[in-house]
PDB file as gemmi writes it, atoms N, CA and C in Angstrom:
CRYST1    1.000    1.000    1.000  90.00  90.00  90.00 P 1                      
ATOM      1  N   UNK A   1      25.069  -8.568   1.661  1.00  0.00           N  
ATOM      2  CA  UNK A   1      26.082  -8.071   2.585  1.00  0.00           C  
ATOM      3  C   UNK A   1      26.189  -6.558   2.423  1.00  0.00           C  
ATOM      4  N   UNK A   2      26.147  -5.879   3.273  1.00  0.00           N  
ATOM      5  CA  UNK A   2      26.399  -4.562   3.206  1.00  0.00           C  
ATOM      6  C   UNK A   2      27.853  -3.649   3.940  1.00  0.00           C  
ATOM      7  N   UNK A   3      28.596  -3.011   2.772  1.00  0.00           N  
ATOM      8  CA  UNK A   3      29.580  -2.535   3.278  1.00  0.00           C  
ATOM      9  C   UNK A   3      29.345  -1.051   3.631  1.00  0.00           C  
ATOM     10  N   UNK A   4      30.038  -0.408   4.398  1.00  0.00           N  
ATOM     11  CA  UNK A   4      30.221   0.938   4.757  1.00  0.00           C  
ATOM     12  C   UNK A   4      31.806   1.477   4.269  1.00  0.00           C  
ATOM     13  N   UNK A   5      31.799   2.520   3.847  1.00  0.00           N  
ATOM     14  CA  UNK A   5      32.976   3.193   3.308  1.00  0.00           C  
ATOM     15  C   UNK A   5      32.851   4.514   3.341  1.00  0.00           C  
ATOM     16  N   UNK A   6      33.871   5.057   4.279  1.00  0.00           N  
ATOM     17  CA  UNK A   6      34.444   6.637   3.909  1.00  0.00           C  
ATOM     18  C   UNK A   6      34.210   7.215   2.916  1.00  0.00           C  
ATOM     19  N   UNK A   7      34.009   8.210   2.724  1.00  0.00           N  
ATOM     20  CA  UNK A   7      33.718   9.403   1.786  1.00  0.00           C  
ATOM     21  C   UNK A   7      35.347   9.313   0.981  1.00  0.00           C  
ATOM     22  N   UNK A   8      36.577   9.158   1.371  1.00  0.00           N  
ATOM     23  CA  UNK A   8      37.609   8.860   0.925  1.00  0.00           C  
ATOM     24  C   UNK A   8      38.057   7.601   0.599  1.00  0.00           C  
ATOM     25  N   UNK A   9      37.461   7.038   0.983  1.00  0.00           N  
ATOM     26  CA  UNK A   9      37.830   5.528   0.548  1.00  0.00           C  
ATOM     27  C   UNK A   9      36.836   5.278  -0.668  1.00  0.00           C  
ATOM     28  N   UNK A  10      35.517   5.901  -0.633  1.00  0.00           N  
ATOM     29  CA  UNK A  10      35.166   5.841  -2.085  1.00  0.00           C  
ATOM     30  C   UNK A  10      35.462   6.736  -3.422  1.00  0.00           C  
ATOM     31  N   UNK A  11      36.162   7.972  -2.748  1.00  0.00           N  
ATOM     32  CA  UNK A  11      36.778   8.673  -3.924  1.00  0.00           C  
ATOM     33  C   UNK A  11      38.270   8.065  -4.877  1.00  0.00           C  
ATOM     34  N   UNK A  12      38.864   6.816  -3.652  1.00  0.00           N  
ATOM     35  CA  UNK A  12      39.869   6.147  -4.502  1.00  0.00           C  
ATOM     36  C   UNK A  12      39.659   5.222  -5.050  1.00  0.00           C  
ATOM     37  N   UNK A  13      38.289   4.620  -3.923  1.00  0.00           N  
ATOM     38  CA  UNK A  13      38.063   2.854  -4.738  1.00  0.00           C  
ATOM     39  C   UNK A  13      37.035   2.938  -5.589  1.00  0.00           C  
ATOM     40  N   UNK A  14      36.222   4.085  -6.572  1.00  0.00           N  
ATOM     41  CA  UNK A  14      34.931   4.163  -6.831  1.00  0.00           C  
ATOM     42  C   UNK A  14      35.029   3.028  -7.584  1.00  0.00           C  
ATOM     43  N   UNK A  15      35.802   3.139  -8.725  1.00  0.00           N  
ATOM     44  CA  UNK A  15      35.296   1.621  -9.815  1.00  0.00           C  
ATOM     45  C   UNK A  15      35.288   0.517  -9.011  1.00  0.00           C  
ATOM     46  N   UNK A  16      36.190  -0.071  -7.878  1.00  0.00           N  
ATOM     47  CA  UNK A  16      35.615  -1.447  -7.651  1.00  0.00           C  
ATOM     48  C   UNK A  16      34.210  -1.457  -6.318  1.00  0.00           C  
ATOM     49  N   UNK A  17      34.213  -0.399  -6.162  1.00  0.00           N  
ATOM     50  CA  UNK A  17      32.723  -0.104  -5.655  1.00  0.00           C  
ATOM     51  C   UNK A  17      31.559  -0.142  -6.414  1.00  0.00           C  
ATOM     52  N   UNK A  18      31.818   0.465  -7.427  1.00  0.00           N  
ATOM     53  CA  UNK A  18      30.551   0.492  -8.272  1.00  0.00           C  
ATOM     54  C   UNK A  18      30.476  -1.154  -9.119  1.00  0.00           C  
ATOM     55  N   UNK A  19      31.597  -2.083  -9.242  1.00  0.00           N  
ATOM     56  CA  UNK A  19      31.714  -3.542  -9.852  1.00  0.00           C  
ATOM     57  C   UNK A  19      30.980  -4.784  -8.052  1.00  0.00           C  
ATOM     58  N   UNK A  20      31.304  -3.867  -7.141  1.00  0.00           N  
ATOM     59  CA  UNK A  20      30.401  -4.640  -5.928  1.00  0.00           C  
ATOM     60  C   UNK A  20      29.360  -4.207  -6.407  1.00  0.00           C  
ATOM     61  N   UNK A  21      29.223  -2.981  -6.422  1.00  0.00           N  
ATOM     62  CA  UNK A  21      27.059  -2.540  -6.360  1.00  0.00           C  
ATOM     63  C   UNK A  21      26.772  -3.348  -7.631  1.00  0.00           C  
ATOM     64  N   UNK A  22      27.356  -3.400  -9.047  1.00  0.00           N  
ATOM     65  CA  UNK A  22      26.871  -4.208  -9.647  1.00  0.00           C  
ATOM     66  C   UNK A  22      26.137  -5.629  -9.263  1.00  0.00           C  
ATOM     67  N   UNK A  23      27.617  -6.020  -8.348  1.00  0.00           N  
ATOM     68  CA  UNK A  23      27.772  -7.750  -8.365  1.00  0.00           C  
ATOM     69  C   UNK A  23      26.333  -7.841  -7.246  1.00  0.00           C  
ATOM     70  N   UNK A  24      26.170  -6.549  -6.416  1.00  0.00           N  
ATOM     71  CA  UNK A  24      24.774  -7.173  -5.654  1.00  0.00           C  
ATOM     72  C   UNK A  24      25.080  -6.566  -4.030  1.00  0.00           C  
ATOM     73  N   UNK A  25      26.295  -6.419  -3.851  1.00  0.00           N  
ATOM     74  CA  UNK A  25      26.605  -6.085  -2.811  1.00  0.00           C  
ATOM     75  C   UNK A  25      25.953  -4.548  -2.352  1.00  0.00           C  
ATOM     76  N   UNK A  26      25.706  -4.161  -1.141  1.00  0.00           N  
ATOM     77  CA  UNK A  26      25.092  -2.870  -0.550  1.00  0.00           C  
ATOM     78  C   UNK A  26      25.918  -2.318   0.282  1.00  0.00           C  
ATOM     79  N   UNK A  27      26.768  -1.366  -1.011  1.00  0.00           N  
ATOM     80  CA  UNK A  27      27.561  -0.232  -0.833  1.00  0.00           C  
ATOM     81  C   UNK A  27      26.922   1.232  -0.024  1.00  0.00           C  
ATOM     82  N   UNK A  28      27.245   1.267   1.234  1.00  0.00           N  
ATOM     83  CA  UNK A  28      27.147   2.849   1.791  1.00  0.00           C  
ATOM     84  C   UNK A  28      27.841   3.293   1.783  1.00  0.00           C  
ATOM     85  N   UNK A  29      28.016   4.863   1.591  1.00  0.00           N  
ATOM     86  CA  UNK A  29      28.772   5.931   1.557  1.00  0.00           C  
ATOM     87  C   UNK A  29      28.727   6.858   2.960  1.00  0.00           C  
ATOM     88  N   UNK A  30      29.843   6.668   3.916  1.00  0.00           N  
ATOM     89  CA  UNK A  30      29.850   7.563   5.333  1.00  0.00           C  
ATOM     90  C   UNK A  30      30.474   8.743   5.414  1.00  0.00           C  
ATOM     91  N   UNK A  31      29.836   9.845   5.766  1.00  0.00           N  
ATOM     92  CA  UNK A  31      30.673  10.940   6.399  1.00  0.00           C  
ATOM     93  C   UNK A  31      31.341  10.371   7.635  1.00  0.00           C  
ATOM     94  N   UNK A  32      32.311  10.209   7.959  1.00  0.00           N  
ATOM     95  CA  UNK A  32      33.233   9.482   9.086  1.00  0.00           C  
ATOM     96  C   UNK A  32      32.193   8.352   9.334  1.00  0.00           C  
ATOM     97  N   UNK A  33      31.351   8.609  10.740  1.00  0.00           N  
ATOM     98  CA  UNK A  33      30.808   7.587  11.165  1.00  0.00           C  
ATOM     99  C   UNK A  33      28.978   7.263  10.305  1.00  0.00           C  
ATOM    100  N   UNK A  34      28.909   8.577  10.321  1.00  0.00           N  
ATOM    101  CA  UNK A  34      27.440   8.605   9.437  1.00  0.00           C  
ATOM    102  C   UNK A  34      27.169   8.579   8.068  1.00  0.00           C  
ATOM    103  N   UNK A  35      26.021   7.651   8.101  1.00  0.00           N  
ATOM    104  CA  UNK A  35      25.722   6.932   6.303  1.00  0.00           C  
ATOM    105  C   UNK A  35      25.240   8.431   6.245  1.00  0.00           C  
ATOM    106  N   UNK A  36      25.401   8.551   4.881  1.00  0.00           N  
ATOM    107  CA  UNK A  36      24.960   9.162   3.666  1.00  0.00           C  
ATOM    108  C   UNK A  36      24.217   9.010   2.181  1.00  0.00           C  
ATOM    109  N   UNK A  37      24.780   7.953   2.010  1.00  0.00           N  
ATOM    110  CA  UNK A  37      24.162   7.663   0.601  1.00  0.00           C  
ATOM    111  C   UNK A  37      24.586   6.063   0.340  1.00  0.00           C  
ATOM    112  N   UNK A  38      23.579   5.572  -0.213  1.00  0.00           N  
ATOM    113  CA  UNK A  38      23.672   4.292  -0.953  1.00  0.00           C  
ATOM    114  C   UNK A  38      24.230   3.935  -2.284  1.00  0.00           C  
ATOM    115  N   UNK A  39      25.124   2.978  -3.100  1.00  0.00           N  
ATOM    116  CA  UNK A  39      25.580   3.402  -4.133  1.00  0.00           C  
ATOM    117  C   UNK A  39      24.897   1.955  -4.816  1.00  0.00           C  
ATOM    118  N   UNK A  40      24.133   2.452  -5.989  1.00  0.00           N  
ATOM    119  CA  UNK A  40      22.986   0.810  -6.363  1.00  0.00           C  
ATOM    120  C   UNK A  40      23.012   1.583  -7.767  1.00  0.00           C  
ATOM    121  N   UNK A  41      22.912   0.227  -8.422  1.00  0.00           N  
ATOM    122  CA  UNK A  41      22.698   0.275  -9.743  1.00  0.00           C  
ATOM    123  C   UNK A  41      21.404   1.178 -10.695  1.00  0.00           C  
ATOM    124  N   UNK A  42      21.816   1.561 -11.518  1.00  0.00           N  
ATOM    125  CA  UNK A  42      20.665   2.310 -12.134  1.00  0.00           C  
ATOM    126  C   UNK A  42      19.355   1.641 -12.672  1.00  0.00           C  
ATOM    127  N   UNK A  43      20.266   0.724 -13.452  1.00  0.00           N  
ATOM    128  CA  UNK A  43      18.905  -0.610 -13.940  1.00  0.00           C  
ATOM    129  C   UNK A  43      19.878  -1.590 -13.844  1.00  0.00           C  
ATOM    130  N   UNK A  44      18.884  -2.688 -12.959  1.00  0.00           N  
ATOM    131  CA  UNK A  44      19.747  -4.052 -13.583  1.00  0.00           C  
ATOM    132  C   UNK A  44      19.052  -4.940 -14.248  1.00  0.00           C  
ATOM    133  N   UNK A  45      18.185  -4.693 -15.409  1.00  0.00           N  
ATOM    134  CA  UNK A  45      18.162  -5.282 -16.408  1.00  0.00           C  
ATOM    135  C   UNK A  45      17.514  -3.671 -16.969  1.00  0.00           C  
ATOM    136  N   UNK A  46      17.716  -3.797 -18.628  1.00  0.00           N  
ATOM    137  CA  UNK A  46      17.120  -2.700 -19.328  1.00  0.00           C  
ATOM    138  C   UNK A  46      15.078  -2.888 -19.132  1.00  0.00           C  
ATOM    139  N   UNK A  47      14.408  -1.915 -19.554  1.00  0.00           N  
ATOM    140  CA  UNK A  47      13.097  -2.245 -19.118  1.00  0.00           C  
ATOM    141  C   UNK A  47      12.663  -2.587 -20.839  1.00  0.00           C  
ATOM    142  N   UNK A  48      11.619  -3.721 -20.924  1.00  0.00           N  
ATOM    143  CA  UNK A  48      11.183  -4.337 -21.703  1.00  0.00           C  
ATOM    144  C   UNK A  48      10.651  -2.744 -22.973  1.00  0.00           C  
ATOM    145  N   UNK A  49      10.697  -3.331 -23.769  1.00  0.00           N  
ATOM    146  CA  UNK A  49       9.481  -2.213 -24.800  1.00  0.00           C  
ATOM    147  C   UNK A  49       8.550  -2.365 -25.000  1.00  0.00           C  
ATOM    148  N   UNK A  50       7.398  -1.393 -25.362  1.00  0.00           N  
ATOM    149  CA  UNK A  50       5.811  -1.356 -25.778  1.00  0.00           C  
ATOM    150  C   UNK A  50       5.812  -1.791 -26.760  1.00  0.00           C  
ATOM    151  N   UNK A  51       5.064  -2.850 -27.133  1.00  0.00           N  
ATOM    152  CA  UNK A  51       4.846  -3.162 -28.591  1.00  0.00           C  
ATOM    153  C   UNK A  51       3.394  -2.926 -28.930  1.00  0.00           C  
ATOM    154  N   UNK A  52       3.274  -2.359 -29.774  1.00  0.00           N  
ATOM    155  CA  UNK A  52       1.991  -2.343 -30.539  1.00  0.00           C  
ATOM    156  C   UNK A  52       1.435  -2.899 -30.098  1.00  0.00           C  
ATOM    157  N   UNK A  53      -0.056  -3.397 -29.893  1.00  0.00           N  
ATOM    158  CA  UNK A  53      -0.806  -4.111 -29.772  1.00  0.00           C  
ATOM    159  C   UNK A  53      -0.756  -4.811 -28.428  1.00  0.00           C  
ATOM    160  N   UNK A  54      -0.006  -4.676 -27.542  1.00  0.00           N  
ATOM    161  CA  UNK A  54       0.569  -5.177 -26.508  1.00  0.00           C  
ATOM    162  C   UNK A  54      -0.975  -5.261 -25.783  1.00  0.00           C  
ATOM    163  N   UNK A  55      -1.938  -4.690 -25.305  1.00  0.00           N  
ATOM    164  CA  UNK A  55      -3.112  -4.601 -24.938  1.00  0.00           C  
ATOM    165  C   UNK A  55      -4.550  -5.510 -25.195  1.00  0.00           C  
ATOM    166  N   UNK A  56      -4.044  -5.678 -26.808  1.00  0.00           N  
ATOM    167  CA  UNK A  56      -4.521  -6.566 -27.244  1.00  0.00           C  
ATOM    168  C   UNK A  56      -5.432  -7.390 -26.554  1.00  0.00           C  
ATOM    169  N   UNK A  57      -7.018  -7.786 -26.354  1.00  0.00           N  
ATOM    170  CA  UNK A  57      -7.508  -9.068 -25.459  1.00  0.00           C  
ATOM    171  C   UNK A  57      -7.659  -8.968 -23.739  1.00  0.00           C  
ATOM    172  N   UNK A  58      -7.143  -7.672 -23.612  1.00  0.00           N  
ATOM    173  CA  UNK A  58      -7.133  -7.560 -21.820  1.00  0.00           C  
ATOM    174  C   UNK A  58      -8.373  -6.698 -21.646  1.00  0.00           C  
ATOM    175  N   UNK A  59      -9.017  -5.537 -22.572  1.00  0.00           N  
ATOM    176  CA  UNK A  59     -10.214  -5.270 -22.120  1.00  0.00           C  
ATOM    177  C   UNK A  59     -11.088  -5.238 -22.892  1.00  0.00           C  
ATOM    178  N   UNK A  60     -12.428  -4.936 -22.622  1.00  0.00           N  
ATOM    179  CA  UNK A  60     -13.255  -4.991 -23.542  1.00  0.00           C  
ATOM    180  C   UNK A  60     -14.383  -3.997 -23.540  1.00  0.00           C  
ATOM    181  N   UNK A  61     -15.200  -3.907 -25.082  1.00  0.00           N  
ATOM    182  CA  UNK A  61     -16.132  -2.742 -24.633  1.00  0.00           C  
ATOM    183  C   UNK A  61     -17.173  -2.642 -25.672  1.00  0.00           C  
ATOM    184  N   UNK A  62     -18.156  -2.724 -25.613  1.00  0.00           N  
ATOM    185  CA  UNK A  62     -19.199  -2.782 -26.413  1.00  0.00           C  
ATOM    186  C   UNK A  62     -19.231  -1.700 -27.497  1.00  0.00           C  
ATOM    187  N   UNK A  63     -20.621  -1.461 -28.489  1.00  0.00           N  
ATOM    188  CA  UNK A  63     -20.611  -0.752 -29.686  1.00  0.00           C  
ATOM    189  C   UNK A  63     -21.124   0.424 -29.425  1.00  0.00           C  
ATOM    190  N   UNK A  64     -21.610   0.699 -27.636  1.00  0.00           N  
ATOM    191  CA  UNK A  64     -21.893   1.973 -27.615  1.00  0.00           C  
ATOM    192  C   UNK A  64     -20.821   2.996 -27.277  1.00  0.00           C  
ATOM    193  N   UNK A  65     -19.414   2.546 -27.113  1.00  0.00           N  
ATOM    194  CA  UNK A  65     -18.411   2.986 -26.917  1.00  0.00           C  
ATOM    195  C   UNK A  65     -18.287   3.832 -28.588  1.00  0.00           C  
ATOM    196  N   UNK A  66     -18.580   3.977 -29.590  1.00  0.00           N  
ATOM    197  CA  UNK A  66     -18.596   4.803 -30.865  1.00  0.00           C  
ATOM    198  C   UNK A  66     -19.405   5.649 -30.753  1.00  0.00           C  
ATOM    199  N   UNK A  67     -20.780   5.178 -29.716  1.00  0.00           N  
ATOM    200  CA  UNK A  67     -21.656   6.587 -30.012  1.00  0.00           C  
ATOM    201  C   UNK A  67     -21.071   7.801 -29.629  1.00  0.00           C  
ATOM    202  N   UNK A  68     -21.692   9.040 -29.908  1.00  0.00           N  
ATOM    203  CA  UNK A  68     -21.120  10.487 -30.289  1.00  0.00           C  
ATOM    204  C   UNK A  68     -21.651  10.568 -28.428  1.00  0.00           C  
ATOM    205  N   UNK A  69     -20.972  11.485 -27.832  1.00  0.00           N  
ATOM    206  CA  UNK A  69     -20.753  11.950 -26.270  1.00  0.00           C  
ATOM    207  C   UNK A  69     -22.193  12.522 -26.331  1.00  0.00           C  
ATOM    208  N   UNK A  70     -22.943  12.892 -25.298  1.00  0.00           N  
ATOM    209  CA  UNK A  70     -23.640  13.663 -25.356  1.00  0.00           C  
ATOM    210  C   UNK A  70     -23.423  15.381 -24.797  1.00  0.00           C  
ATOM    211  N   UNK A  71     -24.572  16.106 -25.605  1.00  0.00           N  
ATOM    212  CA  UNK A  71     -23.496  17.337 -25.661  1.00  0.00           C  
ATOM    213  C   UNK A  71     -23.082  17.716 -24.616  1.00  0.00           C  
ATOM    214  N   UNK A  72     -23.827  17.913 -23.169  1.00  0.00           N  
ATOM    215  CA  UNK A  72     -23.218  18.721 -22.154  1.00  0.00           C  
ATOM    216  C   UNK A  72     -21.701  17.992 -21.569  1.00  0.00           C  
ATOM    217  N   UNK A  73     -21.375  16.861 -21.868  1.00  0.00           N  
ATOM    218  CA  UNK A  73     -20.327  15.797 -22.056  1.00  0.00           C  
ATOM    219  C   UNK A  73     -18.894  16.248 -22.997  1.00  0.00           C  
ATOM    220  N   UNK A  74     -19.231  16.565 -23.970  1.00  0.00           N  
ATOM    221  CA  UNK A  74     -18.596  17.145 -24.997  1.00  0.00           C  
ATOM    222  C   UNK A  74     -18.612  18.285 -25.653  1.00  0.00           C  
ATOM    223  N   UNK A  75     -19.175  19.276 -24.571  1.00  0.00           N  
ATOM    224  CA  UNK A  75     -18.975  20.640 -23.985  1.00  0.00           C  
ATOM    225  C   UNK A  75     -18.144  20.871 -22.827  1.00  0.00           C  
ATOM    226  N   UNK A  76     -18.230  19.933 -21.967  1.00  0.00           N  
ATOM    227  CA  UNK A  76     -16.871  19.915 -21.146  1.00  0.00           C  
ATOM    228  C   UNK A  76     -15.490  19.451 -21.422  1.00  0.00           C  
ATOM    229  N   UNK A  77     -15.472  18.944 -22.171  1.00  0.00           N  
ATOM    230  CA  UNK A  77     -14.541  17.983 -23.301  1.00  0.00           C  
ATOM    231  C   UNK A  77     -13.714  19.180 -23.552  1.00  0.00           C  
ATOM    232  N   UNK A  78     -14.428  20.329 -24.355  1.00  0.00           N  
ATOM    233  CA  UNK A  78     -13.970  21.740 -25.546  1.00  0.00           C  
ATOM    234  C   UNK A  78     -14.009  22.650 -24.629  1.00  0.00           C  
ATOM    235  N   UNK A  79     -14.186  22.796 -23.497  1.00  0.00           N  
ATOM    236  CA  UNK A  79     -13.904  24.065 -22.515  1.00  0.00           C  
ATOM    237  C   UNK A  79     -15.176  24.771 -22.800  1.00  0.00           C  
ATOM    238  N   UNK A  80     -16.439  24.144 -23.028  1.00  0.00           N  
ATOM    239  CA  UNK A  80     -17.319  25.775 -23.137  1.00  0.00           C  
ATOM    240  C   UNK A  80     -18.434  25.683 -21.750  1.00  0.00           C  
TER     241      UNK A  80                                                      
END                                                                             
């Protein structure tokens, strides 16, 4: 559901505006008749963390991946 609200009507009602944008509701913000701005949550859930190893098994790469670059390779690498 989406509500529309005055530029003054959200400077008095902000907290139970911002407890709708929580709850899901789609809060706009109007200069009289014209939208302006949307008022939506920042995160609604926190974002997961990197864990170590997280990569683990998704790619793969053979033993020539250790060999040494070749030089004109690793002359562009060092800026010369």
């Amino acid at each position: 559901m989406t509500v529309t609200v005055t530029t003054h009507e959200a400077k008095t009602q902000l907290s139970k505006l911002i407890a709708r944008a929580l709850a899901g509701e789609d809060i706009i913000i109007a200069n009289r008749t014209t939208p302006q701005v949307r008022l939506v949550p920042v995160l609604a859930e926190p974002e997961p963390k990197r864990g170590f190893g997280s990569m683990k098994g998704k790619f793969k790469f053979d033993e020539s991946f250790f060999d040494p670059l070749p030089d004109e390779e690793l002359d562009a690498w060092e800026g010369r």
